[in-house]
C-alpha positions as CSV (number, residue, x, y, z in Angstrom):
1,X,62.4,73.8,90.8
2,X,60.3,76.3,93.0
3,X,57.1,76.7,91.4
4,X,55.4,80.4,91.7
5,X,52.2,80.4,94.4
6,X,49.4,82.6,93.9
7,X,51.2,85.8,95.7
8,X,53.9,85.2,94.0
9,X,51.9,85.4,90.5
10,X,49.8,88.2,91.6
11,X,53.2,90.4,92.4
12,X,54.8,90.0,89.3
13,X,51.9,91.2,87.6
14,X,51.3,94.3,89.6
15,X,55.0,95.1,88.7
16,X,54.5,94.6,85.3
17,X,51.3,97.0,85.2
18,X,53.3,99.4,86.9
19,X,56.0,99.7,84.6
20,X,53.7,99.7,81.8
21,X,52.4,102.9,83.1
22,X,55.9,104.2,83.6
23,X,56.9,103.3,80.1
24,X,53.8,105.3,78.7
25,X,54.5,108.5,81.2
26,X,57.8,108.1,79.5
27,X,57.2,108.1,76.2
28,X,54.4,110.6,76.5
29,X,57.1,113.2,77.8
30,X,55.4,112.9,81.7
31,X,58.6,111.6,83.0
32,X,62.1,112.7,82.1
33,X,64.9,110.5,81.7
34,X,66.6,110.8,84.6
35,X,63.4,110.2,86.6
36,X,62.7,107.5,84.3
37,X,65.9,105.8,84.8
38,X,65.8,104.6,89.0
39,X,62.2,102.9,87.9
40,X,63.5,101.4,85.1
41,X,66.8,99.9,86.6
42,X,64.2,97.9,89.5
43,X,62.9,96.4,86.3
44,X,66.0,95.3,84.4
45,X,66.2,97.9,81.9
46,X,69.4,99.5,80.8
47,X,70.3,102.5,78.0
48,X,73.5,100.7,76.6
49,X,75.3,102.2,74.2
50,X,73.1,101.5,71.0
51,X,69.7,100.3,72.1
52,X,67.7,99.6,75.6
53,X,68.9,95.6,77.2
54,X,66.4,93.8,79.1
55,X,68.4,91.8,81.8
56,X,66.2,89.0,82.8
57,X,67.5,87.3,85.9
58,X,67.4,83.3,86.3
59,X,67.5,82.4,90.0
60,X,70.6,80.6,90.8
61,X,70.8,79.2,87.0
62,X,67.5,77.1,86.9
63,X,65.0,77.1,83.8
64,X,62.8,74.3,82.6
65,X,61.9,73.8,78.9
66,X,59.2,75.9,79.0
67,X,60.8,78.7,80.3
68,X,63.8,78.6,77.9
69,X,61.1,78.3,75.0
70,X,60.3,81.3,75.8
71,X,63.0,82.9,76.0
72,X,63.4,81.8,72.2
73,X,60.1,83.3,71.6
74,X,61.1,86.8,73.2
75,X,64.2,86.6,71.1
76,X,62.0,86.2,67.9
77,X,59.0,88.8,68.4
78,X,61.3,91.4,70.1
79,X,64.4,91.4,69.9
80,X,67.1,89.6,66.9
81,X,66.4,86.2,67.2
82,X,69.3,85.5,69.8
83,X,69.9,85.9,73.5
84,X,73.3,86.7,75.6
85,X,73.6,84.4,78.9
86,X,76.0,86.7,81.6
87,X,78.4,85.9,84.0
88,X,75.4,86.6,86.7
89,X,73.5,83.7,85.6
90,X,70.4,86.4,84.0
91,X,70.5,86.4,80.0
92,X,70.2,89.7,78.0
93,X,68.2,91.0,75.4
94,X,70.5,93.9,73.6
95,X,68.1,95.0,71.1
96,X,63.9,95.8,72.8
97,X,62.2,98.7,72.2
98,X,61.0,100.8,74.9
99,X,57.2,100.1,74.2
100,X,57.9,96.8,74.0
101,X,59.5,95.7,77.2
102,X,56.3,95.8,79.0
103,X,54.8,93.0,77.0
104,X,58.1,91.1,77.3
105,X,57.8,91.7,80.7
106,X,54.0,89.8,80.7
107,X,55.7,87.1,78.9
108,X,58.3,86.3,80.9
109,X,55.6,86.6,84.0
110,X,53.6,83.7,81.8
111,X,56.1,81.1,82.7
112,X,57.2,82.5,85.7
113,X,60.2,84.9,85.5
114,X,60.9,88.8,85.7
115,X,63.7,91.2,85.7
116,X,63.6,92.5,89.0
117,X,66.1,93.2,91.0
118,X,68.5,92.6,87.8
119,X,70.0,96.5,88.1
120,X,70.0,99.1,90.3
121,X,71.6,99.7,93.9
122,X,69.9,96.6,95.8
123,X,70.1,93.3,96.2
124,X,70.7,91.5,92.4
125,X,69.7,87.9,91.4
126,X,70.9,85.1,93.8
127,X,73.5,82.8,92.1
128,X,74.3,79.3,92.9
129,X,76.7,76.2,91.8
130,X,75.2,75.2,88.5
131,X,75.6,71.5,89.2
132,X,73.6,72.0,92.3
133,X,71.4,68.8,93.1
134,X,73.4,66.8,90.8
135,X,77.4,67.5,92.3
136,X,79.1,64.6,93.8
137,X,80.7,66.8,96.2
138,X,77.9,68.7,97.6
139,X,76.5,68.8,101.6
140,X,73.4,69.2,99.7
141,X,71.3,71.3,97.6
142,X,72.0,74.5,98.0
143,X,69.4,76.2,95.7
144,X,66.3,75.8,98.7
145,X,68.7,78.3,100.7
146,X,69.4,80.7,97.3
147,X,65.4,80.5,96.8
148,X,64.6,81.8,100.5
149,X,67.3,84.6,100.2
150,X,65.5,85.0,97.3
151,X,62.1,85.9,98.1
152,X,63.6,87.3,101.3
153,X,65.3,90.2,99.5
154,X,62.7,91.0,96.7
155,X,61.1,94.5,97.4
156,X,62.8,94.5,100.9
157,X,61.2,97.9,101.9
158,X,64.9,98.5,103.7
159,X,67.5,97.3,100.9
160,X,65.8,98.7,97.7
161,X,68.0,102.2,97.3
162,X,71.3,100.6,98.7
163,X,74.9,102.3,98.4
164,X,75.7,100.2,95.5
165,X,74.7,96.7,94.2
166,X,74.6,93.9,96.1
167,X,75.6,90.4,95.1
168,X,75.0,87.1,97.2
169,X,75.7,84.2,96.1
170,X,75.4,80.2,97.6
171,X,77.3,77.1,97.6
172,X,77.4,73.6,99.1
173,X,80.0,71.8,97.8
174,X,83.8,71.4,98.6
175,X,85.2,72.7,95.3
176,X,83.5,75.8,94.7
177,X,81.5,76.9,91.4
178,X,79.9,79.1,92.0
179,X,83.3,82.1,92.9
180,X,81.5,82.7,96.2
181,X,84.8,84.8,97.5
182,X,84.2,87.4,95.0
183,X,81.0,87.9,96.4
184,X,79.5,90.9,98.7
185,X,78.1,88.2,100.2
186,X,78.4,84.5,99.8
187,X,76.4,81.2,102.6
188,X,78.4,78.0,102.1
189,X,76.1,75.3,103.5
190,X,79.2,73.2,105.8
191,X,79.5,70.2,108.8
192,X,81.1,71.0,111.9
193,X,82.6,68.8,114.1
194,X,79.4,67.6,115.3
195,X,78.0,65.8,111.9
196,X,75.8,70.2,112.5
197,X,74.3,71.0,109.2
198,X,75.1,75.0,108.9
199,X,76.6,78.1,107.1
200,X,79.9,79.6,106.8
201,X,79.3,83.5,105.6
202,X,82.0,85.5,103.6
203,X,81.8,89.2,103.0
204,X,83.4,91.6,101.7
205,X,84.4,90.2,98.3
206,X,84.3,92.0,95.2
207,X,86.0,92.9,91.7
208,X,85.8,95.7,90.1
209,X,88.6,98.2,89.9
210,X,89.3,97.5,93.7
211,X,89.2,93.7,93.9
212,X,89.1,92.1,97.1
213,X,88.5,88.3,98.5
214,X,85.4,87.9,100.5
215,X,86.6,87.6,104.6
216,X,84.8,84.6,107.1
217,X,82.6,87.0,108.8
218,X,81.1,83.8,110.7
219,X,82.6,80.4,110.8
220,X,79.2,78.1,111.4
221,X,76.0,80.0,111.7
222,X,72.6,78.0,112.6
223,X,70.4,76.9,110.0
224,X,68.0,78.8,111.9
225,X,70.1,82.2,111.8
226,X,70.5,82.8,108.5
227,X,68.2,85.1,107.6
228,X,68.2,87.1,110.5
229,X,72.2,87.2,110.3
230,X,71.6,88.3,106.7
231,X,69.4,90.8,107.3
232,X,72.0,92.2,110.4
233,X,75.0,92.4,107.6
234,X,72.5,94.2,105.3
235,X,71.5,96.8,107.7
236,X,75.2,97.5,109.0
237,X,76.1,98.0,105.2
238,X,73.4,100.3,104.6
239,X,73.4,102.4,107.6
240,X,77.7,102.2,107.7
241,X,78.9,102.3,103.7
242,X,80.2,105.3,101.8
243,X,77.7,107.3,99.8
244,X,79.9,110.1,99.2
245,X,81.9,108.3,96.3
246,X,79.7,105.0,94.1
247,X,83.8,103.6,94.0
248,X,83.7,103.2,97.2
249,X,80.1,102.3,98.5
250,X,80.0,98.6,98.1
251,X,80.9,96.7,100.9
252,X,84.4,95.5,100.3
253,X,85.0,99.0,100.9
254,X,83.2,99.2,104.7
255,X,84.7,96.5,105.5
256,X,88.4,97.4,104.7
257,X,88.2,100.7,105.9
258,X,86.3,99.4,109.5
259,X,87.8,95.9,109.8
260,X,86.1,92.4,109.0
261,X,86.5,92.6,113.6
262,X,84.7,95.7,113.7
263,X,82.2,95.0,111.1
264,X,81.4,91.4,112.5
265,X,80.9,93.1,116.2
266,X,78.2,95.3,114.4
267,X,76.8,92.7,112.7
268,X,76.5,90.7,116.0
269,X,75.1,93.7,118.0
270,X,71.8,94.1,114.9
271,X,71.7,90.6,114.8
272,X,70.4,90.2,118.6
273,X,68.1,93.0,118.0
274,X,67.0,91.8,114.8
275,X,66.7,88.2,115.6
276,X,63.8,88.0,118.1
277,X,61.5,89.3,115.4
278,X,61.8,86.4,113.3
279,X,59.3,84.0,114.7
280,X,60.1,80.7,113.3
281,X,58.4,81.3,109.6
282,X,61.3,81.6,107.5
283,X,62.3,77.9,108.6
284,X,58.9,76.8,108.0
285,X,59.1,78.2,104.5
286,X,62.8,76.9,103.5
287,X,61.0,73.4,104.3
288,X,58.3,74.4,101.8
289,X,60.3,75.9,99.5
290,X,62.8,72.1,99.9
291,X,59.5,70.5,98.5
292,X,60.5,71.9,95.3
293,X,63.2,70.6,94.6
294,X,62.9,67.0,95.0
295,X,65.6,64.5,93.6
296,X,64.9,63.4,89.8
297,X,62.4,60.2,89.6
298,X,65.7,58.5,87.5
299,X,65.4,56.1,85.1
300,X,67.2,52.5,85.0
301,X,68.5,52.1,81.3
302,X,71.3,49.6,79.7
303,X,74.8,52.0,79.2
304,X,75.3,49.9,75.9
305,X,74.7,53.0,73.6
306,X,76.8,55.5,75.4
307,X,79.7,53.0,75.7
308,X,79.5,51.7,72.2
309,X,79.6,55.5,70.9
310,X,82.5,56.1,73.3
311,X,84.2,53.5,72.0
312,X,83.8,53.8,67.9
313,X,82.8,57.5,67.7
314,X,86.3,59.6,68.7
315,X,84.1,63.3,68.1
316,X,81.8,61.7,71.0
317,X,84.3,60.6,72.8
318,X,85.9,64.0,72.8
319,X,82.9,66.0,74.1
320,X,82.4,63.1,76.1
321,X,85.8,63.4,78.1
322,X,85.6,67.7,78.1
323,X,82.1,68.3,78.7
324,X,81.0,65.4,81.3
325,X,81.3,65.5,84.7
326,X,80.2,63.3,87.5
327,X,77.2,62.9,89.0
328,X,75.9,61.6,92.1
329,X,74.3,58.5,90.5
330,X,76.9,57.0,88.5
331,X,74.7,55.7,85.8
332,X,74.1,59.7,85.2
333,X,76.5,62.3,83.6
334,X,76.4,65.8,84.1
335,X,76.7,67.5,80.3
336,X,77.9,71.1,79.6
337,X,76.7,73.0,76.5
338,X,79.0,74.8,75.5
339,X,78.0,78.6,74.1
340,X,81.8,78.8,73.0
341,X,82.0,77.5,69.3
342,X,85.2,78.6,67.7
343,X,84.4,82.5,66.6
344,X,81.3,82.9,68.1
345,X,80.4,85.2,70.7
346,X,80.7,83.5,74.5
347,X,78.0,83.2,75.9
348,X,75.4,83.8,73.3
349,X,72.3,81.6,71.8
350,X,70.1,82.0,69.0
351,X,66.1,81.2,69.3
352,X,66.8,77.9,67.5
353,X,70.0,76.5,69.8
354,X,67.0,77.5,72.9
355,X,64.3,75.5,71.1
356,X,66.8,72.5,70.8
357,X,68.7,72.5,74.3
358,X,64.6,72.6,75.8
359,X,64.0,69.8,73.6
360,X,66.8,68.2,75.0
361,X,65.7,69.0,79.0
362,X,62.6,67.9,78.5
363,X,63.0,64.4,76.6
364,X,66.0,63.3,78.3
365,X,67.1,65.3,81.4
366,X,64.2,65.7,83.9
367,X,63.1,69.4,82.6
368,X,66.1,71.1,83.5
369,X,68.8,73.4,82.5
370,X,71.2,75.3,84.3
371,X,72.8,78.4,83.2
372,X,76.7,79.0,84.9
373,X,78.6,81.7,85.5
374,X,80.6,81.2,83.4
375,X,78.1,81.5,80.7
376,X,77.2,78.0,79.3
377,X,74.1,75.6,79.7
378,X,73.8,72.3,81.6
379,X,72.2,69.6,81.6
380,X,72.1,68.4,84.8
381,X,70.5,64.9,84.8
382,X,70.8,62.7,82.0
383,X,71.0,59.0,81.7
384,X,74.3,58.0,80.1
385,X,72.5,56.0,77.7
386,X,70.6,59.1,76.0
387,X,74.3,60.8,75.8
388,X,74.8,59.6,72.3
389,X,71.5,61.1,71.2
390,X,71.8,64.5,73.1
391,X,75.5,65.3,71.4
392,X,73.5,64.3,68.1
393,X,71.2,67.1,68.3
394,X,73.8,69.2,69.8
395,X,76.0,68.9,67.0
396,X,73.5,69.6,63.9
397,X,72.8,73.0,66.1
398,X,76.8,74.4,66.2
399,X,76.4,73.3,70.4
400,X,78.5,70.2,70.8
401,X,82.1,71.9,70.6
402,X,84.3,69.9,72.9
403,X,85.5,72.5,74.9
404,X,84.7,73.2,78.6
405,X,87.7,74.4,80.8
406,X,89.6,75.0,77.8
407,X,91.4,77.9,76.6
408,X,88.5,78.7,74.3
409,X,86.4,78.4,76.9
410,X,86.4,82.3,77.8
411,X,84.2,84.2,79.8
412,X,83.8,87.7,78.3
413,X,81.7,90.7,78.7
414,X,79.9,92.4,75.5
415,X,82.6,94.9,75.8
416,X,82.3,97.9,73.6
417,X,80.1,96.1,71.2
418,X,76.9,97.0,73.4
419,X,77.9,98.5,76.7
420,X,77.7,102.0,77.3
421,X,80.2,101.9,80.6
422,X,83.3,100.2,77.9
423,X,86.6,101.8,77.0
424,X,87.5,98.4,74.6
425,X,86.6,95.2,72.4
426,X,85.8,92.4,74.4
427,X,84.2,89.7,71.9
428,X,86.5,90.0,68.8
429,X,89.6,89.4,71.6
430,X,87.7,86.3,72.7
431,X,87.0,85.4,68.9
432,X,90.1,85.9,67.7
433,X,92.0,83.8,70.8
434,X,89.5,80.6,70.3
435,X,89.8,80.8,66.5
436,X,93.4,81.4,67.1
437,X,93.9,78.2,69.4
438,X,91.4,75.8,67.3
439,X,93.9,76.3,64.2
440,X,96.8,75.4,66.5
441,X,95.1,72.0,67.6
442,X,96.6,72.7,70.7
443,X,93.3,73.0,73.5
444,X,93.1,69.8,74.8
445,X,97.2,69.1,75.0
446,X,97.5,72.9,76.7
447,X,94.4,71.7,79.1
448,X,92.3,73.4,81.7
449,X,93.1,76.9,81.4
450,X,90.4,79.8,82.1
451,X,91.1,82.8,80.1
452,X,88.5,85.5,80.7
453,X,88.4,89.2,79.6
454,X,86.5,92.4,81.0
455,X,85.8,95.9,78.3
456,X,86.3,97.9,81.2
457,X,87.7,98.5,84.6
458,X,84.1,97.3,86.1
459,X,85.1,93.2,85.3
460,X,82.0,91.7,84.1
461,X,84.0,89.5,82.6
462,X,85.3,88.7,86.2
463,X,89.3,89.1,84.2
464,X,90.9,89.3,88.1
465,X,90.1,85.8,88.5
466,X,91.1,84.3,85.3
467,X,94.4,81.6,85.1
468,X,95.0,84.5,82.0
469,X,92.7,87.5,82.8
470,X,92.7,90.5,80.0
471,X,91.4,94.1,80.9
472,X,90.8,96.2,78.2
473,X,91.5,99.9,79.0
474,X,91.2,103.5,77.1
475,X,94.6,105.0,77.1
476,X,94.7,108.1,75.0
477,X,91.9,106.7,72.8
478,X,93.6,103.5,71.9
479,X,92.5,100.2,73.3
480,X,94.9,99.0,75.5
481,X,94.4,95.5,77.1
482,X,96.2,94.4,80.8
483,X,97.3,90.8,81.2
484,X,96.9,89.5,84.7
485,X,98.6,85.8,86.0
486,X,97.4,83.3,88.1
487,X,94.0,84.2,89.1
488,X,91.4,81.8,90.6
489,X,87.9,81.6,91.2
490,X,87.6,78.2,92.8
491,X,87.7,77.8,96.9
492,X,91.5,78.7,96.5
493,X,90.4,81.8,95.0
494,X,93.2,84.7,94.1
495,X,93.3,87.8,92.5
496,X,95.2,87.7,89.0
497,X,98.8,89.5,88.9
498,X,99.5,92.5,86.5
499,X,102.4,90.8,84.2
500,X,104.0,94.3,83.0
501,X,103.0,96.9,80.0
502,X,99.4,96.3,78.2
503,X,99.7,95.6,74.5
504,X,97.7,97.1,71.6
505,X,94.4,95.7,70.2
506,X,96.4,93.7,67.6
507,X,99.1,93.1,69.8
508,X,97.1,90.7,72.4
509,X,96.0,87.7,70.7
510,X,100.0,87.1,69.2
511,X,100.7,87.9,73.3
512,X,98.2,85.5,74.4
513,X,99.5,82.9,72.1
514,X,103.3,83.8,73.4
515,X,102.2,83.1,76.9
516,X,100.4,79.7,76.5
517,X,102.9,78.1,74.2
518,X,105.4,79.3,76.5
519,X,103.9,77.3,78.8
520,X,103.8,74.1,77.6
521,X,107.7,74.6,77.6
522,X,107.9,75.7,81.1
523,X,105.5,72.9,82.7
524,X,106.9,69.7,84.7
525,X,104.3,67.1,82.6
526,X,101.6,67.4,80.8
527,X,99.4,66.8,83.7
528,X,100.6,70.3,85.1
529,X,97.9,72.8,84.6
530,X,99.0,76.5,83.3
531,X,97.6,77.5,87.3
532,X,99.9,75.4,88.8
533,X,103.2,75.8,87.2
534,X,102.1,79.4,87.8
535,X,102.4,78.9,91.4
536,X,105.1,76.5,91.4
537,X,107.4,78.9,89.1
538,X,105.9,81.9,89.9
539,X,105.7,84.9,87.6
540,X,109.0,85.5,86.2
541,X,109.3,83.1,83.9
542,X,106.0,83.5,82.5
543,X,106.7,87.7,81.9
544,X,110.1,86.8,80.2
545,X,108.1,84.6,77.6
546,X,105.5,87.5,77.3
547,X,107.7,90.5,77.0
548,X,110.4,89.1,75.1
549,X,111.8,91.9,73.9
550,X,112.6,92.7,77.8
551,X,114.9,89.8,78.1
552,X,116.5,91.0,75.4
553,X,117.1,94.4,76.4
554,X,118.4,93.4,79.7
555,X,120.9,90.7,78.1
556,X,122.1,93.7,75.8
């Protein structure tokens, strides 16, 4: 993983100074709120509805032990002992005090991290496929590319006070993890014809309460073009989007309104004026920044322990079969944690579970962890023959449920729990459903199903692109919650379908229940995923099992 060079340390610092100086002009009365609030957004810090969060971003998903240690430690000294990994790849701190962000801010800088660029109208924190470096489908690593884009935008003097936010993500691989189409921006690291190593670029995607899909803006750019091609969609977004209405300033808006023809002839036109000043460095420093990320030194090891636990153990061999996936050496196993025990909160992980998965990197998977989108840990290298051990550990810490891709395996914003922008309940929905579902005994017969659910119309908990996705909604005070059918967020993406009427707060986990078991009696075999009987059947049936009393009406 990149390694911070002396500019690179003697930046974060200054920032850190900086807003330690804010924060005392602050609290001294020298600075109001609202001219507190643009300096503390380019630092990570949010007013939420019952405390500060700290949103601390983790490029493209990668942490070493050290670095998760201390976020454990953070947890402890300032905030409750737990943190909350995001759909964004960044983790939260919901509970800091104002004078102490500043030395959380020096601690994070200790093992090289920050919070810039976290919040505010400007570029956000690159994302990336989680099994990046490890995926058996991949061109390549696409995390070099995420870490240049990375340094690229931080403190661009030009991008800082955008429209809106600004979200770029990066993939490599033919099944994509890492929802690139939803993204303003999104490289995809493809072959042409030619055996040509080079990017396709998407724009324009977005959720939100106008969701789009991202448009090919260019088909195969040069490797030597990216940056310079980025930079050229940047300035036609700044200089072209909406600042009249925040609803309609990000870019999925310009480029509806103007065309993905228009926009890519403006984009075309900067780029030749922008691309002469770009002498050649950037590619110098992707191959620099490549060093740091060499392939794991693996180990050679018998497979007798992982196959004899496979064999006599059936709780291994359940996380085993749900939480592995390939890797490109085959003596190797990719393992998901999954932050998405039965009641718990998705997506959230005490000091202690850090301490442990850390442990875990660092004595059996190279140093590395990998937070994804859709908010668990990986471990992305580990000999199948330490598999055994790791579920072990996993187990005594409430982290080895056997769950991933599952219908408990929910993505889900903190809702009106902590955010100050929510109109309902996010976590006790996603509770409820997984407890709901674990009694049943149904998860692994009903098979992969992504539900996820957003507290408000803003999807953070990316609800459009969920197999089942739920909105919750305000309607006259009462929490109302939206199904929507047959999203995707893979390289078929798709936005999710409204299915009819919303139901009341203790009206949706009987509904969500209604729909899934309705499924298993509308599905060809049991190989036939809830996604793909949507398609084949499309929604009707699917609406008559969740408003039954519909069906009834009409046959009255």
């Amino acid at each position: 993983m990149y390694k911070y060079n002396d500019f690179d340390e003697a930046f974060i610092r200054a920032r850190t100074a900086q807003f330690r100086k804010q924060v005392e002009r602050r609290v001294a009365g020298n600075l109001t709120e609202d001219e507190f609030k643009p300096l503390r957004l380019m630092n990570g810090l949010y007013l939420q509805l019952h405390a500060y969060m700290l949103r601390v971003a983790i490029p493209y998903g990668t942490l070493n032990a050290r670095q998760m240690r201390q976020l454990a430690y953070i947890a402890d000294k300032w905030d409750r002992g737990y943190g909350h990994f995001t759909t964004r790849q960044n983790i939260q701190f919901n509970w800091p005090r104002l004078t102490d962000v500043p030395d959380m801010l020096d601690a994070l800088a200790d093992v090289e991290m920050h919070a810039n660029q976290t919040s505010g109208n400007t570029i956000r924190n690159v994302t990336s496929d989680h099994f990046a470096g490890a995926a058996v489908d991949e061109i390549e690593d696409p995390r070099p590319v995420a870490e240049l884009l990375r340094q690229w935008s931080t403190d661009h003097p030009e991008f800082q006070f955008l429209g809106r936010k600004f979200k770029i993500a990066v993939g490599a691989s033919e099944h994509d993890r890492a929802v690139l189409k939803a993204h303003d921006l999104a490289v995809r690291i493809v072959r042409n014809d030619a055996g040509e190593t080079g990017y396709e670029i998407l724009v324009g995607g977005g959720l939100g309460r106008t969701p789009m899909i991202g448009k090919v803006l260019h088909p195969f750019l040069p490797r030597e073009d990216l940056l310079p091609y980025v930079e050229a969609v940047l300035t036609v977004y700044n200089t072209l989007g909406r600042r009249d209405n925040k609803y309609k300033a990000r870019i999925k808006i310009t480029v509806h309104e103007n065309g993905i023809d228009t926009i890519r002839a403006l984009v075309d036109e900067q780029f030749a004026l922008i691309r002469p000043t770009f002498s050649g460095y950037d590619q110098e420093l992707l191959e620099e920044i490549r060093a740091h990320f060499p392939e794991p030194d693996y180990v050679k090891a018998p497979l007798d322990a992982f196959e004899t636990a496979y064999e006599n153990d059936p709780v291994f061999r359940s996380w085993a079969d749900t939480n592995l996936s390939a890797h490109t050496n085959p003596d190797y196993a990719i393992a998901t944690i999954s932050l998405k025990k039965h009641g718990q909160t998705p997506g959230d992980a005490t000091s202690e579970q850090m301490r442990v998965m850390a442990d875990l990197a660092e004595a059996f998977a190279h140093d590395e962890l990998r937070i994804s989108h859709e908010q668990n840990v990986i471990l992305p290298h580990v000999h199948k023959s330490h598999l055994p051990a790791i579920h072990a550990r996993l187990k005594a810490v409430g982290l080895a449920t056997a769950n991933i891709g599952l219908v408990s395996d929910i993505i889900a914003c903190p809702g009106m729990d902590y955010c100050a922008l929510a109109t309902a309940r996010s976590i006790p929905v996603a509770q409820q459903i997984a407890t709901r579902f674990d009694e049943l005994k149904l998860e692994h017969e009903i098979g992969e199903l992504k539900i996820k659910i957003s507290g408000c119309i803003n999807a953070c908990g990316h609800h459009h692109m969920g197999h089942i996705g739920i909105l919750g909604l305000d309607r006259a005070g009462v929490e109302n919650y939206q199904i929507t059918l047959g999203g995707d967020g893979s390289e078929n993406a798709a936005i999710g379908e409204r299915a009819g009427p919303g139901f009341a707060y203790d009206e949706i986990v009987p509904a969500i229940e209604r729909l899934v078991l309705g499924y298993l009696d509308l599905r060809e075999s049991p190989e036939e995923t809830f996604l793909q009987a949507y398609r084949r059947l499309g929604a009707e049936p699917f609406k008559a099992v969740l408003y039954p009393e519909a069906k009834t009406k009409n046959a009255a």
